[in-house]
C-alpha positions as CSV (number, residue, x, y, z in Angstrom):
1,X,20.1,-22.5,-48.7
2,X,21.2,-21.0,-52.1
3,X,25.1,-20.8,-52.6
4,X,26.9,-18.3,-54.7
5,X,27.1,-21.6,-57.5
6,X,24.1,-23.8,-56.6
7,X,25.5,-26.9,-58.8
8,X,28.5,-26.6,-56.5
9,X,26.5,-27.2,-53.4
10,X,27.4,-30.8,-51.5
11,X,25.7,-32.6,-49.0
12,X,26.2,-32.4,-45.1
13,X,27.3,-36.2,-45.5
14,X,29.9,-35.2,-48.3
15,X,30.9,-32.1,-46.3
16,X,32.3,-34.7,-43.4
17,X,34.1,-36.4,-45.4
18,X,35.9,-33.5,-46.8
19,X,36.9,-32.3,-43.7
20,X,37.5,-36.3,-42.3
21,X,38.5,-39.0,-45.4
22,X,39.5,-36.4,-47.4
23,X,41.8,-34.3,-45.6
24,X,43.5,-37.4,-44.1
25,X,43.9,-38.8,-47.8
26,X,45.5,-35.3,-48.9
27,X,48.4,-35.6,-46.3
28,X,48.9,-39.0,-46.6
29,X,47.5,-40.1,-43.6
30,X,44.7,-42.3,-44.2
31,X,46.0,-45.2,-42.9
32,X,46.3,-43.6,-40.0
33,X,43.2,-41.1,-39.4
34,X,40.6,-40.2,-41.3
35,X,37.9,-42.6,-40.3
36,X,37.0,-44.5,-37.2
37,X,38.6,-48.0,-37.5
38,X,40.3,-50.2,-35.9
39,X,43.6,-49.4,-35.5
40,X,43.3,-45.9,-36.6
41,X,43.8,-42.7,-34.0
42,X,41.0,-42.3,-32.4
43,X,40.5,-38.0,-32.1
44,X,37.1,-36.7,-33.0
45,X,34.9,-33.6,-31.6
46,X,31.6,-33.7,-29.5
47,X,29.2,-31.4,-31.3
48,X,26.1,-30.0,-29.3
49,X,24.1,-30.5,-32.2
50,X,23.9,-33.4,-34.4
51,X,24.9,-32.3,-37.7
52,X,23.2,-34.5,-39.8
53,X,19.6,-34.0,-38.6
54,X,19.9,-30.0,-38.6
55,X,18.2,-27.9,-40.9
56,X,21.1,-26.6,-43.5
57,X,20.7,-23.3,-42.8
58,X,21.3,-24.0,-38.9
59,X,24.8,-26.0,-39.6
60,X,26.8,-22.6,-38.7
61,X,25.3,-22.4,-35.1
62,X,26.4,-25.8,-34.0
63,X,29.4,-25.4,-31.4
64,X,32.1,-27.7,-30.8
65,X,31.0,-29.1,-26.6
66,X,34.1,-31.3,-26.5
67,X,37.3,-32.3,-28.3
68,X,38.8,-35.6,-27.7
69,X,42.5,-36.3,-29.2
70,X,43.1,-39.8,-28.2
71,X,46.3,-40.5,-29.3
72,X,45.6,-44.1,-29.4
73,X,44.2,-46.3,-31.9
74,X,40.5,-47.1,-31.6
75,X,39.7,-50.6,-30.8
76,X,35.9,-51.8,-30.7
77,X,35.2,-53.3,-27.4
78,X,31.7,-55.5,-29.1
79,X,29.6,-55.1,-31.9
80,X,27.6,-52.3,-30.0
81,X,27.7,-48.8,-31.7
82,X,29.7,-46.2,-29.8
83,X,31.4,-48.9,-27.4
84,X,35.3,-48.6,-28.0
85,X,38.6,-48.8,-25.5
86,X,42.0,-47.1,-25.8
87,X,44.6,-49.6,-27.7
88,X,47.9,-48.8,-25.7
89,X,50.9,-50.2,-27.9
C-alpha cells in the first residue's frame, strides 16, 4: 500500500511503538507506561485481529474487542508468555 510519500512509510512494528514507547516518552511517562514491564501500568486493548500478521492494506478494518485499563502495575506471575497478576501497592 503506496502512501502519499512512499520513503515516509514505517513498519506495522514501528507504527506500535509510536503510538505505545513513543507517546509515553513524549509526556514523560515512560517510566511509568509505555511498555509491558514489570512495574509499569498495565492498560492495553484486545484487538480482533492480530495486527502484525495482517495484510497492510487490511490494518484499518481491525476493531478494538476489548479495552483493559488496569491501573495496576503488571507483575509477571512465571516465565510463561501472557501469564501476569495485578500488583496492588
Amino acid at each position: 500500500m503506496d502512501g502519499w510519500f512512499p520513503e515516509e512509510r514505517v513498519t506495522v512494528y514501528e507504527a506500535a511503538s509510536m503510538y505505545t514507547r513513543n507517546a509515553a516518552f513524549v509526556s514523560y511517562k515512560e517510566d511509568r507506561k509505555g511498555t509491558i514491564e514489570p512495574g509499569k501500568l498495565a492498560d492495553f486493548v484486545l484487538l480482533d485481529t492480530d495486527v502484525f500478521r495482517t495484510e497492510t492494506e487490511k490494518i484499518k478494518d481491525i476493531c478494538v474487542k476489548k479495552p483493559i485499563r488496569a491501573e495496576n502495575s503488571y507483575t509477571p506471575v512465571n516465565d510463561r508468555a501472557g501469564a501476569f497478576d495485578n500488583n496492588h501497592e
